[in-house]
N, C-alpha and C positions, 0 to 999 in steps of 0.2 A: 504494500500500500504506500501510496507517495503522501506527501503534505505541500498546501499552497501558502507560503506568505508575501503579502504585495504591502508595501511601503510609500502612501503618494506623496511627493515631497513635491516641494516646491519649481525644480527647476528637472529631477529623475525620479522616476515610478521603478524599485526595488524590488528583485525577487528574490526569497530565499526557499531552494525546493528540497526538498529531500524524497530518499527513497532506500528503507533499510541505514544500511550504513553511509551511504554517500549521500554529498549533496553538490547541488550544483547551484550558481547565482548570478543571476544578471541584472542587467540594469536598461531601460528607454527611458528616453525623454517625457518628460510627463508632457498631456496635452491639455492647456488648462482650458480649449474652450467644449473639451468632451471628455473630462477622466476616464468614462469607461473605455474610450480607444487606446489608452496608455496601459489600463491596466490588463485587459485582454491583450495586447500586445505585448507585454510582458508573461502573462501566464504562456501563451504559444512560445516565447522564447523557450521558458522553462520545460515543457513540453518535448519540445525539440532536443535539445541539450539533455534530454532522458532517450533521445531518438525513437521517440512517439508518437504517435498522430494525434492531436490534440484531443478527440473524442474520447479514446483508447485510452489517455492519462486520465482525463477528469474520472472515467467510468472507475478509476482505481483509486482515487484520491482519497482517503479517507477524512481529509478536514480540509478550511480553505479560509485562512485569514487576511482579514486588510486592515489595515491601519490609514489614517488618511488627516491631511492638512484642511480640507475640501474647509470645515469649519471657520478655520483659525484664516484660512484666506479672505471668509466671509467678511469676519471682524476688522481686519486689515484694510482692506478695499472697502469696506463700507459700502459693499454689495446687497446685504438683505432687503430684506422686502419694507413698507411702510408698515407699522407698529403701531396701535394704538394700544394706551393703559390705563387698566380701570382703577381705581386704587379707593381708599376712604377718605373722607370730604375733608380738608384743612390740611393734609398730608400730602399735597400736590409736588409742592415746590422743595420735598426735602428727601420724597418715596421712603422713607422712615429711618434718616441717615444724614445727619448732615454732609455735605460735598459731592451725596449722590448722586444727586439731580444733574448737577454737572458732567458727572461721567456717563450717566444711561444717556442722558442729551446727545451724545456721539451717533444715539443707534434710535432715539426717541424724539421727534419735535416739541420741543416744549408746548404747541397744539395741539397736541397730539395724548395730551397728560387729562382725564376728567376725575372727578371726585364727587362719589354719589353717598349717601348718608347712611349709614351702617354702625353699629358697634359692637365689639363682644370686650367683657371687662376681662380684670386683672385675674380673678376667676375660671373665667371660660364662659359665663354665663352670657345668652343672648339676650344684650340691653336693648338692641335696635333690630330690628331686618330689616334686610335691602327692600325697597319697595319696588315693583316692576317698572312703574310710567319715569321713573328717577333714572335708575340702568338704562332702560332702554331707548330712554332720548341719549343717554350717553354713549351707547354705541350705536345709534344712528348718526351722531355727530362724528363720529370716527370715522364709520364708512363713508358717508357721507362727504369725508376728508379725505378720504383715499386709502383706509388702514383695510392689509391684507392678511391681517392677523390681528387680534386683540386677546392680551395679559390681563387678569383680574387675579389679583395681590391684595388681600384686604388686611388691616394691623391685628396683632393678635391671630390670626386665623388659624395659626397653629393650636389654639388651646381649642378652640374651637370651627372649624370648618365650613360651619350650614352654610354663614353668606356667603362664602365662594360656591358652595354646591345648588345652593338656590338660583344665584346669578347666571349659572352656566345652565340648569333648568331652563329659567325662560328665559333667555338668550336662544338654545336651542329650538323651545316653542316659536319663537318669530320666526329665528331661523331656520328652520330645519334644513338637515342636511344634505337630502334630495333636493333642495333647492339652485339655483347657478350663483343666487347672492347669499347660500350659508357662510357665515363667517367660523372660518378656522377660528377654533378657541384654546388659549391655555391656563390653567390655573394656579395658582403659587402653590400651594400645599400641596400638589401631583407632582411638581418638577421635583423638591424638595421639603422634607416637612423639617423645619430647624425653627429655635425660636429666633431668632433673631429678624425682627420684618424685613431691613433694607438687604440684609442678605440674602435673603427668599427671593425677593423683588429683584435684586439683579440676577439672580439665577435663572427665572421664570423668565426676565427680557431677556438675558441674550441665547435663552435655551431657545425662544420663539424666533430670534433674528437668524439663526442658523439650521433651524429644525425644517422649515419648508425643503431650502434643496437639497441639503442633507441627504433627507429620503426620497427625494427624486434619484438622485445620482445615485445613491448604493441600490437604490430597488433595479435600476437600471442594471446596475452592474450585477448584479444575485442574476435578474433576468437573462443577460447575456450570457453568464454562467452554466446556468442553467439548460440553455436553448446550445449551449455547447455540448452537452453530455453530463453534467454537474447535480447529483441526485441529490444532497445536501442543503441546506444551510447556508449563505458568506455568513463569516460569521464578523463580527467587529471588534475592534480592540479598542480599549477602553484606557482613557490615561489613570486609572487605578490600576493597571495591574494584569486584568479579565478581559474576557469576551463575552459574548453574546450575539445572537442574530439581528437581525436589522429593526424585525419586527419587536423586539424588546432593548431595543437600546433608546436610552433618551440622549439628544443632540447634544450636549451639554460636556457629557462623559468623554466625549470622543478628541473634545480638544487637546492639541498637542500631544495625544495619544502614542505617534511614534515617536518622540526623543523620549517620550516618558516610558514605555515598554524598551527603550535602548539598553535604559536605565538598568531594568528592569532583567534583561541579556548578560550586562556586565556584572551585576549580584552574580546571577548563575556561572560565570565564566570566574569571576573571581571564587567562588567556592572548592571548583574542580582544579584551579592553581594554587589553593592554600594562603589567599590575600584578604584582608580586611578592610582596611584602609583607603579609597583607591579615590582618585577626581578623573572624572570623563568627560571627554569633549566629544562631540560630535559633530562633526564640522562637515557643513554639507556643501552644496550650490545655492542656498540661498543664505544661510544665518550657522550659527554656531552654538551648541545647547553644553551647558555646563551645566554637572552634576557632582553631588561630594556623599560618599558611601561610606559610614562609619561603623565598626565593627561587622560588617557583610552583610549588612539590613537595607532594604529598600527603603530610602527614603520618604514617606509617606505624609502627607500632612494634611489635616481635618477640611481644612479648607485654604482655597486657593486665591489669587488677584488673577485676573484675565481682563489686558488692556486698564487695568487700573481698579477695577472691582472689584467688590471682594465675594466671591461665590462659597456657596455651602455643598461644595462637592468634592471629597477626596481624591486627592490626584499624585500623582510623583513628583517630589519636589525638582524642579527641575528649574534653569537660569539661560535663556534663549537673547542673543546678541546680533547686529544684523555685522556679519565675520564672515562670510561664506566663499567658497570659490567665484561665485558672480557678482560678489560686493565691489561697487563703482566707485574709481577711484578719482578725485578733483581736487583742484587748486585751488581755497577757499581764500581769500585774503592772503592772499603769497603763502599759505600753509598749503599741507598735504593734508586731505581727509578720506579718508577707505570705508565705504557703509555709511550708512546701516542700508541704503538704496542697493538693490541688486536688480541685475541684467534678468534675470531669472531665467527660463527656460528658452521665451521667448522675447526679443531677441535671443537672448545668451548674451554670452562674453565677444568681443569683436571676433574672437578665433572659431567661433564655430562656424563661419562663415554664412550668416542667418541676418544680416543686417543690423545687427548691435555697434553702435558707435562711441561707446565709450571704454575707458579702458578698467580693466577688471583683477583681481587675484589670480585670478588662470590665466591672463593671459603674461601678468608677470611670470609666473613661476616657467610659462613657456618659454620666454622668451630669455632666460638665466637659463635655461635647456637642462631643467629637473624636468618637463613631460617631453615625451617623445612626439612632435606632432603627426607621425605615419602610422602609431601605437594606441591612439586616445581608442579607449572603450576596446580594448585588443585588437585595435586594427579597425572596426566596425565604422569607427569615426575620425576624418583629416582633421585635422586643425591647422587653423590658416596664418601661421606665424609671420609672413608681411602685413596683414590685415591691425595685428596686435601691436604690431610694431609700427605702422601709421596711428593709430589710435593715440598708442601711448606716447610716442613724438609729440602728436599733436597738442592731447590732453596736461601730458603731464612737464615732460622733460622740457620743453620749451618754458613752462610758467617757472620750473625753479632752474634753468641755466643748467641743465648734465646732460650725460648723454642717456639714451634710452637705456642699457642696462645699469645706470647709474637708478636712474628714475625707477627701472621694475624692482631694486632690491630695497629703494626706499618705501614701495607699495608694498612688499613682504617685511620689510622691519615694520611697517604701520601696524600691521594686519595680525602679526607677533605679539605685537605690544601691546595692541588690544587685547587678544585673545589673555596673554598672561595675567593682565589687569585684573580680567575678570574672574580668573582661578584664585588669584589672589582676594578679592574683595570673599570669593563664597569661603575660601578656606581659613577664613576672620585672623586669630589667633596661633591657628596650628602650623606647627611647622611643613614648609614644603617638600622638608628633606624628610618624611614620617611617611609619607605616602606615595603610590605607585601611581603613573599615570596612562588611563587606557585610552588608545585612539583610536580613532574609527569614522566612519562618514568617506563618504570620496575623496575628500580632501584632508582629512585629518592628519597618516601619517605622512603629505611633502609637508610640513611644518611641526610636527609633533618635537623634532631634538631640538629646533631651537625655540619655539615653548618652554620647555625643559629646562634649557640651561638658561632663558632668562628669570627662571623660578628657582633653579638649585635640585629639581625634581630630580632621585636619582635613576629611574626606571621607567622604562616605557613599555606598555604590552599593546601592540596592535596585532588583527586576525586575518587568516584566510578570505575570512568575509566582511571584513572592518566598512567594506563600502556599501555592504548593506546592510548593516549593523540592527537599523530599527527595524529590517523584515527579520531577523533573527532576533530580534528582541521579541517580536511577536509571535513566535515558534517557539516561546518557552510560557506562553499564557495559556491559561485554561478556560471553559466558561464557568463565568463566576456571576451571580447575581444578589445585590448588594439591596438590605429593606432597615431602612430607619428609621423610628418613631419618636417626636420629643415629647416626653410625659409629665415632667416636673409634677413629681408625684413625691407625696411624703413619706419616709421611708419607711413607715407600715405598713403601707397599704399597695405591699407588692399584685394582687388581682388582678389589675388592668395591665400591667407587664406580663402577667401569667399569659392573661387571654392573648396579648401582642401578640407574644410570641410563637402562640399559637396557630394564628392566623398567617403568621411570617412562614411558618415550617409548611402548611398548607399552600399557599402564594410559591412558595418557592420548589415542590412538589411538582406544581400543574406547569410554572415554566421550565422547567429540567426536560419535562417531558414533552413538550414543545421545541425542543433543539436538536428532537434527533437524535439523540445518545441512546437510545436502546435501555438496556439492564445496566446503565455502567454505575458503578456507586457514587453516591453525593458528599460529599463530605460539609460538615455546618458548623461555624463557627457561630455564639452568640455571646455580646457582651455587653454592659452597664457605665454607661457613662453616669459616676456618682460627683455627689456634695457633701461636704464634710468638713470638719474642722481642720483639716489641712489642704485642704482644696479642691480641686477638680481630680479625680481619678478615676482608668478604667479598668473594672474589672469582667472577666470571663468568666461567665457562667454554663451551663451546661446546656447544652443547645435542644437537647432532647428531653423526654418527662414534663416533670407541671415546672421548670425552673429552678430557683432556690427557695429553700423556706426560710430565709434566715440572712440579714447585712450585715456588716462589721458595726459593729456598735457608735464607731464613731459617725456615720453620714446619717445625713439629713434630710437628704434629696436624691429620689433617682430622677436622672435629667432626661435622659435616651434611651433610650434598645437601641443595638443592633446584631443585626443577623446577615451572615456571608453563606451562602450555596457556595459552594463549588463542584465541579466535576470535571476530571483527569481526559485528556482529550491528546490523544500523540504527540509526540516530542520527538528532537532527532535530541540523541547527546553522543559527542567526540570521544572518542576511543583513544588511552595514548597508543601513541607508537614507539618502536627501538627504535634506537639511534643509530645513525650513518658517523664514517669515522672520514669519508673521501674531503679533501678539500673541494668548495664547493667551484664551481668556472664562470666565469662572467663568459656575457652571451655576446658581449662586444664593448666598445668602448665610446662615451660623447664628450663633445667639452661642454663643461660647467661654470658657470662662473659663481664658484664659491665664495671672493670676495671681492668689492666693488675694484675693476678696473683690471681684475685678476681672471685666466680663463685657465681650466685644467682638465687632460684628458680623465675620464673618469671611465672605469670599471661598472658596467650593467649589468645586471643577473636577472633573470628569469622567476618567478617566484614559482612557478609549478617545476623548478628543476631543484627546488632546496627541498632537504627533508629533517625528520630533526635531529639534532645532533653536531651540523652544523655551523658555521659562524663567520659572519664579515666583517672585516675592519672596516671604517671608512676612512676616506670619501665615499662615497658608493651609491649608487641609485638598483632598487628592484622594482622590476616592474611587475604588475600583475596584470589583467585583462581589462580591469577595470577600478585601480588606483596606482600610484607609485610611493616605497616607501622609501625616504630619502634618509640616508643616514650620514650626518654630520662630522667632517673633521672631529677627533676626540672621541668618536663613540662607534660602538659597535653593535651588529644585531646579528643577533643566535636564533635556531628554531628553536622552538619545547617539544613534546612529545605529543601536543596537541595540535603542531604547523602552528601555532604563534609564532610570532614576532617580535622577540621582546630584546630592545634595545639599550644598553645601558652604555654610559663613560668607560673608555677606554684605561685600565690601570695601566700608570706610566713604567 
């Protein structure tokens, strides 16, 4: 049985496939004005590269993951659809948060904002209901306005819910859904139930601002899948961690999903190496995702900011930079500046020869002749190094007086020093010399040594598959189905926790068995977000039976439930291997210019001709099919018994 994971990035759509013991990986261009032609084009790569006829593979696939930016592009472009919000009357101007208003403003017209008269107290108790002719002059005014979706966020709703559930009642009555003017509805307490209102509320807008084509484009793509030979499931990756299928995913989850399942990859990759410790970069074609792993734990945090909000959705912590191979480089006020603007796919970088004019990260690193331009993508793709090389005359080396390879090593010392800046700001306190650094992304390791040595970092592990790092991040997810209740409940009166949980182990029952998995076991985690005299704590309770009978003496307050499904879904994992004793042979020789003004023949190797055991000094350049990993005067790269890549300082 094979396994599918696709990765849609920004600028390349990632395959990571397996079959048994082997895997194979490629990479296409993403195509942002139809993802599913990138991503089917990708899977036939995969397909291929198994030397199979795409029906014949899908017929054997046993799982089929994607992971996707599709979201976070939303956000960015400030593409979604017209929004309107329903909210409670005098809580207009602040959506229940001071400085809110100003951040949803990005994705909500401030016309676009009504306030209908409702209340539930401190209680839970219903002081007021929505009245119908009040809502629904309000959402006549929205439509009316142009809103192709409308939020209803009421305060408090968490303790109690009716007004949201009453509102989306007759909403529905007007509307109904067989209609051409039903209005898609969302409501706060369904995206997430947390007590906190303006956190609800920003979750609720921007789950609505990305959820419309969200499920266009994956139902698209499952479809496509499917009408391929695809008997299954796509199933989606989720930036906690999990997966799920299309039809149970909320839009919300999905953000940033691959640098955060990357994350996610390197955990498991560092356990099978014996490392704890480690800060990862992911450095793609469009931006660069730092992450910091302490003690070999997934990073994990309650809740997130996206574009500046602060959402009630757990995600992998993760630190996203606009660093990338296609980050655009310009002469701001007689300065250099590199990003956070990228070429992206379309254009690209001047070198892809696709009509990009400006000059880029890749087309430096080409034009210092660390990429091969007869070799990009193994050969599959030229690169057009006069093209780079007018660009970069034009754009850069004329504003600051050098010559062009003067100007591309200043574009890669910018792009350096960012990158390091920002390992440094997440790595706060700790020393850099404590921890291992893993790189990955397409671009990761031509820059990872000197990264490195501008931090003191003394170790670098990059992989086989570093360049498609987050479709392999997403081959080590399961599907996982996450239910959280906030109860702020007295800590006697565990009953309504009892029944929650109840209803959770049931909920999460009926969608297990909705994903296809046959007889496979579920495995259930549930825990207690408490109050206490020493603070906020969570404890793990027993997922199965009537709960617990019995709190620690000290709390006051149960805040939460929650409860995680999971279930075990294929996995490829690397096998080591012996070691080779041969030296290993460069496959030919380029000049480089290592340092400004300075050019040297350099030694190239092959990466499918190393195995492990072996070891390069540098200078050195390896090329793979689809990255190069540059190893720096001073340091050397060895395989492990896993085909890593791990590169450390040279002892004198």
């Amino acid at each position: 049985m094979y396994t599918i994971d696709i990765d849609i990035g920004g600028t390349f759509t990632d395959g990571f496939f397996s079959g048994g013991d082997e895997i194979r990986t490629r990479k296409v261009l993403t195509t942002p004005h139809d993802i599913t032609e990138g991503f089917m084009s990708c899977v036939r790569a995969g397909s291929a590269a198994f030397g199979m006829p795409l029906e014949g593979f899908l017929r054997r696939c046993a799982v089929a993951r994607v992971s996707t930016t599709i979201g976070t592009n939303l956000l960015v472009q400030r593409a979604g659809p017209r929004l309107g919000l329903i909210v409670t009357s005098g809580f207009e101007r602040t959506l229940y948060g001071e400085g809110e208003a100003k951040i949803l403003g990005r994705y909500i017209a401030p016309d676009m904002v009504r306030g209908v008269p409702e209340a539930v107290d401190e209680r839970g108790r219903l002081s007021r209901a929505v009245e119908s002719e009040e809502l629904l002059a309000a959402v006549r005014h929205l439509v009316q306005d142009g809103a192709r979706m409308v939020v209803v966020s009421f305060r408090n709703a968490w303790r109690n819910p009716a007004n949201e559930q009453r509102a989306r009642a007759l909403i529905r009555e007007r509307y109904p859904v067989h209609y051409l003017r039903s209005v898609p509805l969302q409501i706060g307490t369904e995206v997430v139930h947390v007590l906190d209102d303006h956190a609800r509320t920003n979750s609720a807008v921007l789950n609505a601002y990305v959820h419309g084509e969200m499920a266009r484009r994956l139902y698209r793509a499952e479809d496509e899948l499917r009408a391929a030979g695809f008997a299954r499931p796509l199933l989606v990756v989720h930036a906690n961690g999990g997966n799920a299928r299309v039809a149970k995913t909320v839009a919300l989850n999905t953000l940033h999903s691959g640098p955060a399942v990357a994350v996610r990859g390197a955990v498991t990759m560092a356990g099978l190496l014996g490392l704890k410790d480690i800060v990862t970069t992911d450095m793609g074609g469009t931006s660069l995702d730092v992450a910091v792993i302490r003690d070999g734990a997934v990073p994990l945090s309650a809740t997130s900011r996206i574009d500046g909000a602060e959402v009630a959705m757990p995600m992998i912590e993760i630190e996203a930079i606009g660093a990338g191979g296609g980050s655009i480089a310009r002469i701001e006020n007689g300065r250099l500046r590199v990003g956070p603007e990228s070429a992206g796919a379309a254009p690209g970088p001047a070198c892809y020869g696709k009509g990009g004019m400006e000059p880029t990260v890749t087309d430096a690193d080409l034009l210092l002749g660390l990429l091969d331009p007869d070799y990009f993508l193994g050969g599959k793709m030229r690169l057009d190094a006069a093209a780079a090389r007018r660009v970069t005359e034009r754009r850069v080396a004329r504003g600051l007086g050098v010559s062009v390879e003067a100007a591309a090593w200043q574009i890669r010392d910018a792009v350096n020093a960012l990158i390091a800046e920002e390992i440094r700001q997440r790595l706060g306190g700790w020393s850099a010399a404590e921890v291992a650094l893993f790189s990955f992304g397409g671009c990761g390791p031509l820059h990872a040594c000197a990264v490195a040595s501008l931090l003191g970092i003394p170790k670098i592990v990059a992989f086989p598959f570093g360049s498609v790092f987050s479709a392999f991040g997403s081959s080590t997810t399961n599907v996982r189905h996450s239910y959280s209740r906030t109860l702020a409940l007295p800590a006697g009166e565990v009953a309504e926790m009892t029944a929650a949980l109840a209803r959770f182990r049931e909920q999460a029952a009926r969608d297990m068995a909705g994903e296809g998995l046959g007889e496979a076991p579920i495995r259930l985690e549930a825990a207690l977000r408490l109050q206490g005299a020493g603070g906020a704590r969570m404890l793990a309770i027993p997922a199965t039976g009537d709960g617990i009978a019995a709190l620690p003496a000290d709390v006051a307050m149960i805040e939460r439930l929650d409860l995680v499904a999971e279930c075990e879904v294929p996995h490829w994992v690397p096998n080591p291997q012996p070691g080779a004793s041969e030296t290993p042979r460069a496959k030919g020789e380029r000049a480089i210019h290592w340092r400004r003004g300075e050019e040297a023949a350099t030694p190239i190797f092959d990466s499918l001709a190393l195995g492990p055991g072996q070891v390069i000094a540098g200078p050195a350049v390896v090329e793979a099919p689809d990255t190069a990993y540059v190893v720096d005067p001073g340091w050397q790269l060895g395989v492990d018994a896993y085909g890593n890549f791990v590169m450390e300082r040279r002892r004198p």
